[in-house]
gemmi code that builds the backbone of each chain (N, CA, C; Angstrom):
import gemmi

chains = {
    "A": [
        ("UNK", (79.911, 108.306, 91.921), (79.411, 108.021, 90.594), (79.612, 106.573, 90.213)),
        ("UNK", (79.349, 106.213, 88.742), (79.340, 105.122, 88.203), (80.612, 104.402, 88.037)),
        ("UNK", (81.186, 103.644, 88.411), (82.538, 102.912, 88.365), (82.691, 101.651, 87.349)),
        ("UNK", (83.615, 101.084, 86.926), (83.960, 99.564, 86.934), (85.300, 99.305, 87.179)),
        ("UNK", (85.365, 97.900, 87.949), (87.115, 97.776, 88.176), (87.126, 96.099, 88.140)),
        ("UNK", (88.247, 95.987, 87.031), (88.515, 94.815, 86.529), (89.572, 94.156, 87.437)),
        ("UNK", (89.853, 93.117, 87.054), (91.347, 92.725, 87.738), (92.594, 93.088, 86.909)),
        ("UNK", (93.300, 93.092, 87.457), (94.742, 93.866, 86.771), (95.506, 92.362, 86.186)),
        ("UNK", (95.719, 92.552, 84.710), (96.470, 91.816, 84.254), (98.154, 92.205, 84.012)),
        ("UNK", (98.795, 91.361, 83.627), (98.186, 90.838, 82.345), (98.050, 89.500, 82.407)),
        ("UNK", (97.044, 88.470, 82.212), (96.657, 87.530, 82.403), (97.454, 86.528, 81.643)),
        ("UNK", (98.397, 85.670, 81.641), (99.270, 84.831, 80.984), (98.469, 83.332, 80.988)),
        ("UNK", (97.787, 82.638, 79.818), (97.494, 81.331, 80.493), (97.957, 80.945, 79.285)),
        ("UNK", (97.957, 78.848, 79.053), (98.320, 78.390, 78.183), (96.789, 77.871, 77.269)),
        ("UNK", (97.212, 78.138, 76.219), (96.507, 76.786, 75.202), (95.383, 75.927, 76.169)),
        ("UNK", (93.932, 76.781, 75.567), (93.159, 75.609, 76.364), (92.836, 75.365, 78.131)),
        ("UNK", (93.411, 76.543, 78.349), (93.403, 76.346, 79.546), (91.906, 77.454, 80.134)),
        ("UNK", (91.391, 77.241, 81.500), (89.882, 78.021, 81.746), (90.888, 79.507, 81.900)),
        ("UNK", (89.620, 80.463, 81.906), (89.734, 81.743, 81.682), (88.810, 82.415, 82.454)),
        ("UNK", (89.069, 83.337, 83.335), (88.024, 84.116, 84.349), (89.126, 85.496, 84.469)),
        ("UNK", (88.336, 86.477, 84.144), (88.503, 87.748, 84.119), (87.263, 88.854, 84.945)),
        ("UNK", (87.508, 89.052, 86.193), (86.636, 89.663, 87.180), (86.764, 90.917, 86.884)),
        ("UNK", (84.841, 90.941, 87.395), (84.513, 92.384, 86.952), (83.930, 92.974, 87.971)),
        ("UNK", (84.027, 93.829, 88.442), (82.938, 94.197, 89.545), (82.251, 96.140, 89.382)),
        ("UNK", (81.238, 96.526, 89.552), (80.428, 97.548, 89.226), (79.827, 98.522, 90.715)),
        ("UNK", (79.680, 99.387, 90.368), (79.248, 100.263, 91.102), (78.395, 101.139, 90.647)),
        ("UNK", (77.116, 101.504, 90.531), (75.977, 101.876, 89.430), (74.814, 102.010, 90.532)),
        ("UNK", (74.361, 103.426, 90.478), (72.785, 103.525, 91.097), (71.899, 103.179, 89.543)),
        ("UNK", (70.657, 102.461, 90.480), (69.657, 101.918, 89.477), (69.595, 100.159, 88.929)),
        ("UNK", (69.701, 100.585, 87.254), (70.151, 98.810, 87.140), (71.101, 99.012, 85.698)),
        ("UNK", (71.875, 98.852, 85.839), (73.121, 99.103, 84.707), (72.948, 98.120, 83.768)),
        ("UNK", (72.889, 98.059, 82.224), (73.569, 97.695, 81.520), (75.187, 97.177, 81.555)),
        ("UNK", (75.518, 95.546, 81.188), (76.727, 95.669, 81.345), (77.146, 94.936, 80.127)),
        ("UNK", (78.458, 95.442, 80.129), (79.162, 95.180, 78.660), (80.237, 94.255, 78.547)),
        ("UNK", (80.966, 93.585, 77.847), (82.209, 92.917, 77.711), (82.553, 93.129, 76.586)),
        ("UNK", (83.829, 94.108, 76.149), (84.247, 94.592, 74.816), (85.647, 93.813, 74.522)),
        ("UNK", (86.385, 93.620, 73.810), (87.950, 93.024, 73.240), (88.405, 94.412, 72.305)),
        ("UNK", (89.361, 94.324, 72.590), (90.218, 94.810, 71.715), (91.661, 94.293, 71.318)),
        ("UNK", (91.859, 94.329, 69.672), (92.920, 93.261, 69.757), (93.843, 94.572, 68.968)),
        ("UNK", (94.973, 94.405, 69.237), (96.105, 95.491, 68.914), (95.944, 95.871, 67.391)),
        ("UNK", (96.561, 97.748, 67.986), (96.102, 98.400, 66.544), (94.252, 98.450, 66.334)),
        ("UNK", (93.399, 97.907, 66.926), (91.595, 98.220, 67.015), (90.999, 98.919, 67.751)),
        ("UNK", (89.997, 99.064, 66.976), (88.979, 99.707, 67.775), (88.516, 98.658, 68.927)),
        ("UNK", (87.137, 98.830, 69.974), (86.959, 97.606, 70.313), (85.625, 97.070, 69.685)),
        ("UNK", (85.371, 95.695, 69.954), (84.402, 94.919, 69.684), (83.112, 94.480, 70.900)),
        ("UNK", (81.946, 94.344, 70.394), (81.122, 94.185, 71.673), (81.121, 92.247, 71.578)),
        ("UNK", (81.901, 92.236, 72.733), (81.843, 90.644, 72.641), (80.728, 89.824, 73.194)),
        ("UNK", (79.862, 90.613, 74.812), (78.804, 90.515, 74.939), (78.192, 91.551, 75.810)),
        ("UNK", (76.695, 91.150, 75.923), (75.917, 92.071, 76.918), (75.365, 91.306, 77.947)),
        ("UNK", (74.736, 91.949, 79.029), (73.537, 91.370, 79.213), (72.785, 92.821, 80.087)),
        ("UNK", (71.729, 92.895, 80.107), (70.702, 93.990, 80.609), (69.978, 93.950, 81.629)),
        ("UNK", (69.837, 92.660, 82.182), (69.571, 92.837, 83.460), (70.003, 91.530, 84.102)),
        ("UNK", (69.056, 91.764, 85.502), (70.084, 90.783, 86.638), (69.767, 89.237, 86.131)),
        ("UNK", (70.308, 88.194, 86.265), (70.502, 86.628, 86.258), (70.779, 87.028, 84.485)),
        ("UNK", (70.968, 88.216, 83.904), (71.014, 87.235, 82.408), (72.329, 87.002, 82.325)),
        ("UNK", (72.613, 86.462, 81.403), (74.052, 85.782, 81.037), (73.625, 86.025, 79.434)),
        ("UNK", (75.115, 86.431, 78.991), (75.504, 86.640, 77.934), (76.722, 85.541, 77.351)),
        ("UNK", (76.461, 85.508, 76.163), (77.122, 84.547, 75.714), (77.340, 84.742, 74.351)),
        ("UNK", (78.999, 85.023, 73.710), (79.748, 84.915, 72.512), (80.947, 84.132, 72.390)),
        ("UNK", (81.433, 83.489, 71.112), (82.174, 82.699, 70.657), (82.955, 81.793, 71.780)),
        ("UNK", (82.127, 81.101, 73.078), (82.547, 80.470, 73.481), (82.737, 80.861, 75.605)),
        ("UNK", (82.413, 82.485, 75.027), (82.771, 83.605, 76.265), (81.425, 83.625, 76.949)),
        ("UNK", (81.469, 83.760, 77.963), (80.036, 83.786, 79.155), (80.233, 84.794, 80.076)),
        ("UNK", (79.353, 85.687, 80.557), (79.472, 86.050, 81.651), (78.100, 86.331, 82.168)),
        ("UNK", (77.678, 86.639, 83.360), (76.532, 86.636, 84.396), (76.420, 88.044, 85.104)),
        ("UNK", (75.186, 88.299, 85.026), (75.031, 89.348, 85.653), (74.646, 89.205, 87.154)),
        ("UNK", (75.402, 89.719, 88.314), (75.227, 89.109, 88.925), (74.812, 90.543, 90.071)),
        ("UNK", (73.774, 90.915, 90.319), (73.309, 91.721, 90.886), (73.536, 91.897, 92.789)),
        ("UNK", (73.689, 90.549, 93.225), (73.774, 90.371, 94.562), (75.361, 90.833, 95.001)),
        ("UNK", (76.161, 90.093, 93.651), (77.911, 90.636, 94.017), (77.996, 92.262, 93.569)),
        ("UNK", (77.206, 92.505, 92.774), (77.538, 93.339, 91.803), (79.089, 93.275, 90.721)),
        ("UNK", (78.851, 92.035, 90.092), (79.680, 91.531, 89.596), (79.154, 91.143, 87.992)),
        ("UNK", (80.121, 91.070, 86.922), (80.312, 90.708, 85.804), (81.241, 89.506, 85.440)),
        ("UNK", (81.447, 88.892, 85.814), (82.609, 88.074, 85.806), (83.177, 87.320, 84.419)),
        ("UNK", (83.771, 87.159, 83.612), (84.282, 86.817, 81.991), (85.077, 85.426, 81.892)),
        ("UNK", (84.148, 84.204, 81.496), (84.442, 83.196, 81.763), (84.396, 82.679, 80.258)),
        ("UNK", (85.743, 81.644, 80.164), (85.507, 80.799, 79.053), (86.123, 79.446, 79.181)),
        ("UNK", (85.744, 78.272, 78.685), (86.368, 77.262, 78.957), (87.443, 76.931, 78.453)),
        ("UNK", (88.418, 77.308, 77.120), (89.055, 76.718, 76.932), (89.611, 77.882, 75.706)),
        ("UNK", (90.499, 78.450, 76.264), (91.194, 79.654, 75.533), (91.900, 79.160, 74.456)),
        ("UNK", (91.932, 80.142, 73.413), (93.178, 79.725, 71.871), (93.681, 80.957, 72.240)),
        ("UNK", (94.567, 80.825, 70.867), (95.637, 81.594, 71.427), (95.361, 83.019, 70.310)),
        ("UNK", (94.275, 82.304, 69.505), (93.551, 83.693, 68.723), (93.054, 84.616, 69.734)),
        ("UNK", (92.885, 84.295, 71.365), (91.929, 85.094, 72.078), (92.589, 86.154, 72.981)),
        ("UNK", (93.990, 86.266, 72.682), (94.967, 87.010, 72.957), (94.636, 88.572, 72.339)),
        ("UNK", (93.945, 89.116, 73.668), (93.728, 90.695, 73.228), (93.317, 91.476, 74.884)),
        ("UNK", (93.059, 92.380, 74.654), (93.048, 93.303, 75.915), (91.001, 93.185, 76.212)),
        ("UNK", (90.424, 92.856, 77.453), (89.449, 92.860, 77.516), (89.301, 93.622, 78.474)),
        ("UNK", (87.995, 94.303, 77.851), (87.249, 95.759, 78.733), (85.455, 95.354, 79.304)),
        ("UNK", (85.621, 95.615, 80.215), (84.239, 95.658, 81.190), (83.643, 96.702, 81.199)),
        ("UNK", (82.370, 97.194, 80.747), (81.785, 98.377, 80.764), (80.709, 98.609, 81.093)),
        ("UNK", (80.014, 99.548, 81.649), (78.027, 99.267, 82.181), (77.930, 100.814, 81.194)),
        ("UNK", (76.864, 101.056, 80.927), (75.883, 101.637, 80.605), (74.931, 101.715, 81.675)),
        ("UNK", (74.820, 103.342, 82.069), (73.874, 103.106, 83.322), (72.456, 103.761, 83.160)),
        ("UNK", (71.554, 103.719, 84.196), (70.038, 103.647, 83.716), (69.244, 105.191, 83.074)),
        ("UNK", (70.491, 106.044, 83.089), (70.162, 107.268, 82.282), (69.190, 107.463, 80.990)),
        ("UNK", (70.254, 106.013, 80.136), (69.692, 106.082, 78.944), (70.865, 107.100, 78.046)),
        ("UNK", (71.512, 107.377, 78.716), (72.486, 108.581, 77.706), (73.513, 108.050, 76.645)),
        ("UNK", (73.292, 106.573, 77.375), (73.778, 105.764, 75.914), (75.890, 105.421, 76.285)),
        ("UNK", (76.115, 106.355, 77.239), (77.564, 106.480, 77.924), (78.154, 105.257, 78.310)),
        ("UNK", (79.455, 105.489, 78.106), (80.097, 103.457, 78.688), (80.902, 104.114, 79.619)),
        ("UNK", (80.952, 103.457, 80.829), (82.239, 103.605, 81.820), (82.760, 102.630, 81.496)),
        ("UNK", (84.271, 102.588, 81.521), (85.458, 101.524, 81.608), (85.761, 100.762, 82.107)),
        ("UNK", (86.053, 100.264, 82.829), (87.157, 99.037, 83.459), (88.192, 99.520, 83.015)),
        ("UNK", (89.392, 99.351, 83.414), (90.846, 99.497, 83.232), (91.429, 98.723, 81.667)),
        ("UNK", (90.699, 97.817, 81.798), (90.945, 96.385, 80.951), (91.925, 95.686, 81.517)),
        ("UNK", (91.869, 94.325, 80.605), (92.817, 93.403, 81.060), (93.093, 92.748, 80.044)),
        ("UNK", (94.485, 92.618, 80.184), (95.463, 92.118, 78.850), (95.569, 89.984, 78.988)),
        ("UNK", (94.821, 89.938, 78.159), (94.979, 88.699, 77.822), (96.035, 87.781, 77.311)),
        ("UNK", (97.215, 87.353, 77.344), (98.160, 86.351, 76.496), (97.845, 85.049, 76.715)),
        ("UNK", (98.236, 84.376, 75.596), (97.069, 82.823, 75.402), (98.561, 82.336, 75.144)),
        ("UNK", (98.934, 81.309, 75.584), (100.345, 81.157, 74.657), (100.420, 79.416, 74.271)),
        ("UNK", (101.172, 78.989, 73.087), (100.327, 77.924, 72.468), (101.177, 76.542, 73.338)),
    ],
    "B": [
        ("UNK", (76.407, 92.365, 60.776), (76.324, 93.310, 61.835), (76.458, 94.848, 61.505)),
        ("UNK", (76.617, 95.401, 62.726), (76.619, 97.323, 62.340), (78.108, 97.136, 62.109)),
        ("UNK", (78.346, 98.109, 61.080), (79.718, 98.568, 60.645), (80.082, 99.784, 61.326)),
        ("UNK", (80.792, 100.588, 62.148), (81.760, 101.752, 61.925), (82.608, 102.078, 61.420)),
        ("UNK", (83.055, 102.904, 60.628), (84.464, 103.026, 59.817), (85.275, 104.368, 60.260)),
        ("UNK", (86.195, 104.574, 60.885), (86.810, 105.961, 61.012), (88.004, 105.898, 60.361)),
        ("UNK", (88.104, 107.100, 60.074), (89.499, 107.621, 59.076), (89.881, 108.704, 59.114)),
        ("UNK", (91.049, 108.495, 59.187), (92.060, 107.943, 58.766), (92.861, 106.969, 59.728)),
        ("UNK", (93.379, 106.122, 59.366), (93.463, 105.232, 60.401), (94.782, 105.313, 61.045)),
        ("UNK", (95.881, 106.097, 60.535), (96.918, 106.613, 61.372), (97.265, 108.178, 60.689)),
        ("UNK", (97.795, 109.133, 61.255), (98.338, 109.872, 60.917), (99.345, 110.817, 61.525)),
        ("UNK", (99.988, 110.920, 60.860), (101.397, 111.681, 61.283), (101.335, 113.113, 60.459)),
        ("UNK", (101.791, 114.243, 61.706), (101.301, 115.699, 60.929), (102.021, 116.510, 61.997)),
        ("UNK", (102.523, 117.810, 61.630), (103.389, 118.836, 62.195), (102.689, 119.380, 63.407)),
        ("UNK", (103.688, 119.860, 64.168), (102.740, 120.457, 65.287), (102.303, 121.910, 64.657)),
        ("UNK", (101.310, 122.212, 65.438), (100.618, 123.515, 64.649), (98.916, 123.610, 63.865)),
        ("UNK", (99.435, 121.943, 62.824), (98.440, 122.127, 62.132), (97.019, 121.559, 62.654)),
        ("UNK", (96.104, 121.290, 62.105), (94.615, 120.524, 62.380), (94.371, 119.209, 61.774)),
        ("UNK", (93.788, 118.756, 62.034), (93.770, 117.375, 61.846), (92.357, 116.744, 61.972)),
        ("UNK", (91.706, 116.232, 60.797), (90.333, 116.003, 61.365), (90.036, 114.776, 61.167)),
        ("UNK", (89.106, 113.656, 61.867), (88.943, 112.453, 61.646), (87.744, 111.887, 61.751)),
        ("UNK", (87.490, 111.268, 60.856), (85.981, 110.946, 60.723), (84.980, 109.602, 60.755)),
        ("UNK", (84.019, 109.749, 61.357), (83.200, 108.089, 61.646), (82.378, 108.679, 61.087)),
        ("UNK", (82.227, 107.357, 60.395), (80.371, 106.833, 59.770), (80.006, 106.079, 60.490)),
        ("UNK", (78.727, 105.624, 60.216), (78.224, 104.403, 60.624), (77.452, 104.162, 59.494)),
        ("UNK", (77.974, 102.859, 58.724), (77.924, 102.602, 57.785), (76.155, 101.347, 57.454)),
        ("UNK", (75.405, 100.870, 58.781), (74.894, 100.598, 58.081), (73.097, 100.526, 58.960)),
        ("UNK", (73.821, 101.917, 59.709), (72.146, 102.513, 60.938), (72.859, 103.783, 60.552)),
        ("UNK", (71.142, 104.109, 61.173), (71.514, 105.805, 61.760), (71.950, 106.008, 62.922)),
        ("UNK", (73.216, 106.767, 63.141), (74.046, 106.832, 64.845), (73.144, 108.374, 64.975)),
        ("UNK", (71.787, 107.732, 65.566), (71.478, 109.297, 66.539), (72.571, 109.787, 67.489)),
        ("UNK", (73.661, 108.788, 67.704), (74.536, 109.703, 69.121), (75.961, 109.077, 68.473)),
        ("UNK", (77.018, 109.957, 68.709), (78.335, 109.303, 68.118), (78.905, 109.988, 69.733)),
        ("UNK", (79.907, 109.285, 69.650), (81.103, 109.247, 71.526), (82.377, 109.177, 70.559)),
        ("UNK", (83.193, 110.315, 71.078), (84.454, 110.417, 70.880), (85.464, 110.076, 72.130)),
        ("UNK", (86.241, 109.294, 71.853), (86.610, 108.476, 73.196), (88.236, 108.801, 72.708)),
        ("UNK", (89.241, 108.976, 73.380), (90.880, 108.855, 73.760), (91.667, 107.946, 74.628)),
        ("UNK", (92.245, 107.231, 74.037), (92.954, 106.197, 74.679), (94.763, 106.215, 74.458)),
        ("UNK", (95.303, 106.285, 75.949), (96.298, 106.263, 75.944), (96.990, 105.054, 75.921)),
        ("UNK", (98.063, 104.745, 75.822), (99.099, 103.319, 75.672), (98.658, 102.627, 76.568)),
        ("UNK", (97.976, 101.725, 76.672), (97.862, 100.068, 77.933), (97.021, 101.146, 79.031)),
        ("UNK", (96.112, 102.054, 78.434), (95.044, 102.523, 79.327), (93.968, 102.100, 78.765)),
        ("UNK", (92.861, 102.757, 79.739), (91.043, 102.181, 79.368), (90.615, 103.675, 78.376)),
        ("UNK", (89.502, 103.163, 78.087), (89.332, 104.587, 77.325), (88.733, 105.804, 77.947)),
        ("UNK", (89.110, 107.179, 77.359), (88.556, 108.080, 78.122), (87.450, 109.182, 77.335)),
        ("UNK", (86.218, 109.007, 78.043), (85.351, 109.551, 77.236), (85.825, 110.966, 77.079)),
        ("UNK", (85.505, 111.627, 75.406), (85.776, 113.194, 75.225), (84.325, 114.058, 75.710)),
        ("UNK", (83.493, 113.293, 74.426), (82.620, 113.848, 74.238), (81.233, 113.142, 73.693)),
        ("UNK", (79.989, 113.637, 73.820), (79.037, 113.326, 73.376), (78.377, 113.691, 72.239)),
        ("UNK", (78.132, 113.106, 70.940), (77.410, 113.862, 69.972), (76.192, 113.527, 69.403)),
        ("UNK", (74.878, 114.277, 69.775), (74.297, 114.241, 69.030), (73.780, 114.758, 67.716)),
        ("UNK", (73.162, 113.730, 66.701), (72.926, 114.767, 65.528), (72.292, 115.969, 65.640)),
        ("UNK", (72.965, 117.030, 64.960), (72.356, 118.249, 64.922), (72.227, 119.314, 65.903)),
        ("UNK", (73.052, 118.403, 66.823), (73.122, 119.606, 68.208), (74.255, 119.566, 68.728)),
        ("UNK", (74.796, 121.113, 69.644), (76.290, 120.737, 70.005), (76.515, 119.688, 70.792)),
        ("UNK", (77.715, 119.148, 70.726), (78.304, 118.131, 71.769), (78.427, 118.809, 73.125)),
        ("UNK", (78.021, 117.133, 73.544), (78.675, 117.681, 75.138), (79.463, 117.293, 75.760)),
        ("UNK", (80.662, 117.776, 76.075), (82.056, 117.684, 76.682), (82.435, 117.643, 77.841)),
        ("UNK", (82.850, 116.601, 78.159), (83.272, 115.788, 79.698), (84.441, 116.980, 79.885)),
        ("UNK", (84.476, 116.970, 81.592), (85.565, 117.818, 82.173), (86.173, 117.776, 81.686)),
        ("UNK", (86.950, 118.793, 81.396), (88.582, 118.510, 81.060), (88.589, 118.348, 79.480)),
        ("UNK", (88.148, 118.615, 78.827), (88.237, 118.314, 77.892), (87.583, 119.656, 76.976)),
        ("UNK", (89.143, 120.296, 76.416), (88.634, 121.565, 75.766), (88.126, 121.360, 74.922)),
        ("UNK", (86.495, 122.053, 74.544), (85.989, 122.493, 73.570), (86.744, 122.993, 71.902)),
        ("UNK", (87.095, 124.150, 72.541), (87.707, 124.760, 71.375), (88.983, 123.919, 70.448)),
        ("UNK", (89.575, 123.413, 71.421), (90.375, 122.333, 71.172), (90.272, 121.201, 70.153)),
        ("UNK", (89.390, 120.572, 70.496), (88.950, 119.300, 69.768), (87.355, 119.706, 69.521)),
        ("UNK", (87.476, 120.133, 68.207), (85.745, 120.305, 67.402), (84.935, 118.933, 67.098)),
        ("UNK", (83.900, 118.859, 67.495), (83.054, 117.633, 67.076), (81.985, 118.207, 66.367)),
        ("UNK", (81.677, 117.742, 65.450), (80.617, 118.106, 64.298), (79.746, 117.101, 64.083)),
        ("UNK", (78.463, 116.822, 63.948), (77.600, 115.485, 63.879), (76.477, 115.971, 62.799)),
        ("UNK", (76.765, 116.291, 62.078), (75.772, 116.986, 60.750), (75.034, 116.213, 60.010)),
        ("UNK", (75.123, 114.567, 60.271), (73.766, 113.711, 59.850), (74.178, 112.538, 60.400)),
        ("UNK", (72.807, 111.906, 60.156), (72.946, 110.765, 60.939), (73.754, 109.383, 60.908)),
        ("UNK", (74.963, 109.886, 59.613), (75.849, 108.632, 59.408), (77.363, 109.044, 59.443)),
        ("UNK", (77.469, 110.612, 60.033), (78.525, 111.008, 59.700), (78.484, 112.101, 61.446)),
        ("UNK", (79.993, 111.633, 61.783), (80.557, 112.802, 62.858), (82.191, 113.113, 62.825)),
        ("UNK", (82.774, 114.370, 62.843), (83.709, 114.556, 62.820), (84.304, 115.212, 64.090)),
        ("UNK", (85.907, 114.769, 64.145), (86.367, 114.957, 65.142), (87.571, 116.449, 64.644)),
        ("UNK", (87.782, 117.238, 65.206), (88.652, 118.037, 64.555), (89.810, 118.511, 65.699)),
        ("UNK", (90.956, 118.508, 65.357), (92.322, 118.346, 66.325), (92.490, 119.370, 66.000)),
        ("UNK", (92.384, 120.952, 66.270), (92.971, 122.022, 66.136), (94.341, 122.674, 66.758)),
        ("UNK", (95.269, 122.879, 65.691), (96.637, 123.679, 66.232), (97.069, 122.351, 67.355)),
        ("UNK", (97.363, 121.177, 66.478), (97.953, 119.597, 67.292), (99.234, 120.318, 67.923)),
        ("UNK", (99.798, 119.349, 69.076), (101.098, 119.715, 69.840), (100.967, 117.684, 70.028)),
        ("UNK", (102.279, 118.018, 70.004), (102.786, 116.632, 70.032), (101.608, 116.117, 71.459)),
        ("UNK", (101.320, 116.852, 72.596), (101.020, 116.203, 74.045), (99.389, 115.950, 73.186)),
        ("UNK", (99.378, 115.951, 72.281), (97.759, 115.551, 71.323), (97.550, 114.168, 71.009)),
        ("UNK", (99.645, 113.921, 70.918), (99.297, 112.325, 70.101), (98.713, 111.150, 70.771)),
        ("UNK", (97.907, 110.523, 70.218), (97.016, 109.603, 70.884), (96.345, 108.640, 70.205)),
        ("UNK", (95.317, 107.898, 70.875), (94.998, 106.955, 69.466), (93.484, 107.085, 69.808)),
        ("UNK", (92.629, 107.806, 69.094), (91.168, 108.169, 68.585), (90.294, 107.558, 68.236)),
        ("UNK", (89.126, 107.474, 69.435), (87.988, 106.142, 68.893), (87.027, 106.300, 68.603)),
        ("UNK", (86.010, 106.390, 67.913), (84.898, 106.815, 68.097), (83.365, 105.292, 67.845)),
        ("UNK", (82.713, 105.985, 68.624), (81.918, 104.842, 68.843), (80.440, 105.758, 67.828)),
        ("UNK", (79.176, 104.524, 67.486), (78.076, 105.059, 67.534), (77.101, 104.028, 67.923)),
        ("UNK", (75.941, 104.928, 68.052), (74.740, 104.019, 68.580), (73.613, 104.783, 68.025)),
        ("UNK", (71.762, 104.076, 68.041), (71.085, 104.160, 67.726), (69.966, 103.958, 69.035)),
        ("UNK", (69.162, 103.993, 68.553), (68.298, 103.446, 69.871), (68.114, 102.129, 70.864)),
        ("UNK", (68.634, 101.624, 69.988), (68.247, 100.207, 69.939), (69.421, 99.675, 69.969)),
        ("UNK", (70.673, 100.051, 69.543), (71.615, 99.288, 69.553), (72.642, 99.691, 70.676)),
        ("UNK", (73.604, 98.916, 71.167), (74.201, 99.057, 71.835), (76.146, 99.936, 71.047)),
        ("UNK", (76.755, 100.350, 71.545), (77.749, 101.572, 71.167), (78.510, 100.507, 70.338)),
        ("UNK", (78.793, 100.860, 68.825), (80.046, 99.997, 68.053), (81.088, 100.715, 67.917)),
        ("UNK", (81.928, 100.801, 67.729), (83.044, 101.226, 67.683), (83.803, 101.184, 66.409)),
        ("UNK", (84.482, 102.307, 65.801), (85.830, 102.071, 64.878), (87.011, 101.902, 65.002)),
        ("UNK", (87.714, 101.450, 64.397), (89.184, 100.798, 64.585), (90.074, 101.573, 65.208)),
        ("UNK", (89.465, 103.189, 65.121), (90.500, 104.009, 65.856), (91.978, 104.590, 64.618)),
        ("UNK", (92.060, 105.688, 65.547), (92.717, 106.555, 64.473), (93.697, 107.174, 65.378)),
        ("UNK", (95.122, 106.294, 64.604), (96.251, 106.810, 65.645), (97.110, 108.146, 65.189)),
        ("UNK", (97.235, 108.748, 66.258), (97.366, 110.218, 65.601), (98.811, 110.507, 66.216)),
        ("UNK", (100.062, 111.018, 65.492), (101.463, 111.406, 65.735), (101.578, 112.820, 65.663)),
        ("UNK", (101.590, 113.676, 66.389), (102.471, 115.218, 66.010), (103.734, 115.040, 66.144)),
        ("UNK", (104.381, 115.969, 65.245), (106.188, 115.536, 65.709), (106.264, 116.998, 66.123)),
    ],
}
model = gemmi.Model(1)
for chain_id, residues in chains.items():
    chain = gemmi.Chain(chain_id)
    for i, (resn, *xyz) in enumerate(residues, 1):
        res = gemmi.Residue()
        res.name, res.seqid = resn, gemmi.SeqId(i, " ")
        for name, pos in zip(("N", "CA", "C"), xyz):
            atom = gemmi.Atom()
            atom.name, atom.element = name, gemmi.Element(name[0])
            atom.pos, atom.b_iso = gemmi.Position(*pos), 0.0
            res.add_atom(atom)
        chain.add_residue(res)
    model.add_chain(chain)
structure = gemmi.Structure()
structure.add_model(model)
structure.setup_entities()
């Protein structure tokens, strides 16, 4: 079946420093893929999408690529604060249409100043 | 943007009793609401599926009778914790979506049996 598997944090970087959080998928068809946050005590947030292959998604600074050949998502940002300290989840939506998210494990972000 | 709101946003309650918790979607219609369970520094685990007006449909493992889902219009779904035991406590998410939109989520509703 449909998978996602993140890298295992918890990711410790400083102030400003680059940020890459790997994603990788397993999905018959063409998946929807997701990048959600959750920051302690929340629900989560949709930080971005993208829907099909080469798109790239892009929020408050956060990028990632759909990358159909790796089968990869990968969660890139240039220059972390320390507001960005929260647990990030990788998710596809697959070509059902049933509207369903598979997980990623997540990965715990600490930004430290 | 789309709002979700679920509530109650924590609660603490005896073992035995029921416990019910509720999402809107405050500013679409959620043709489909997802009741999701998440344990401490885990990913989330889907319960169930709801669409309006028809029963949910419930991922393995995951008793029916147990946990009632109700979706009786299109801005409102309820989750219902029947006869809680402490191995219940957890923290409760529920998502919705529309056609068009992709799944939002509420803040989640952390739930204690003692």
């Amino acid at each position: 079946g449909d998978s996602v598997t993140q890298m295992e944090g918890p990711v410790t970087l400083s102030e400003e420093a680059f940020l890459t959080i790997n994603c990788t998928y397993t999905a018959t068809g063409y998946p929807s893929l997701f990048w959600y946050v959750q920051y302690p005590g929340e629900g989560l947030q949709l930080l971005l999408k993208a829907t099909k292959a080469d798109d790239k998604g892009s929020n408050k600074g956060f990028e990632a690529t759909y990358r159909k050949e790796t089968t990869s998502f990968h969660l890139e940002k240039g220059s972390v604060q320390v507001s960005d300290s929260a647990v990030y989840f990788c998710a596809l939506s697959g070509s059902s249409n049933t509207g369903k998210l598979i997980f990623g494990q997540g990965t715990t972000l600490q930004v430290k100043p | 943007g789309a709002v979700v709101s679920q509530h109650p946003s924590w609660v603490i309650c005896k073992s035995g009793t029921s416990v019910k918790i509720e999402c809107r979607s405050l500013d679409f219609q959620a043709t489909t609401m997802f009741w999701y369970r998440q344990f401490p520094k885990q990913s989330l685990m889907l319960m169930a599926t709801s669409n309006e007006g028809s029963k949910a449909t419930y991922e393995q493992g995951v008793e029916k009778d147990k946990f009632l889902i109700n979706h009786a219009s299109l801005t409102l779904s309820t989750l219902t914790v029947t006869s809680a035991h402490p191995e219940d406590s957890s923290f409760y998410i529920c998502s919705a979506r529309d056609a068009v939109q992709p799944q939002h989520f509420g803040d989640g509703t952390r739930l204690s049996i003692l």
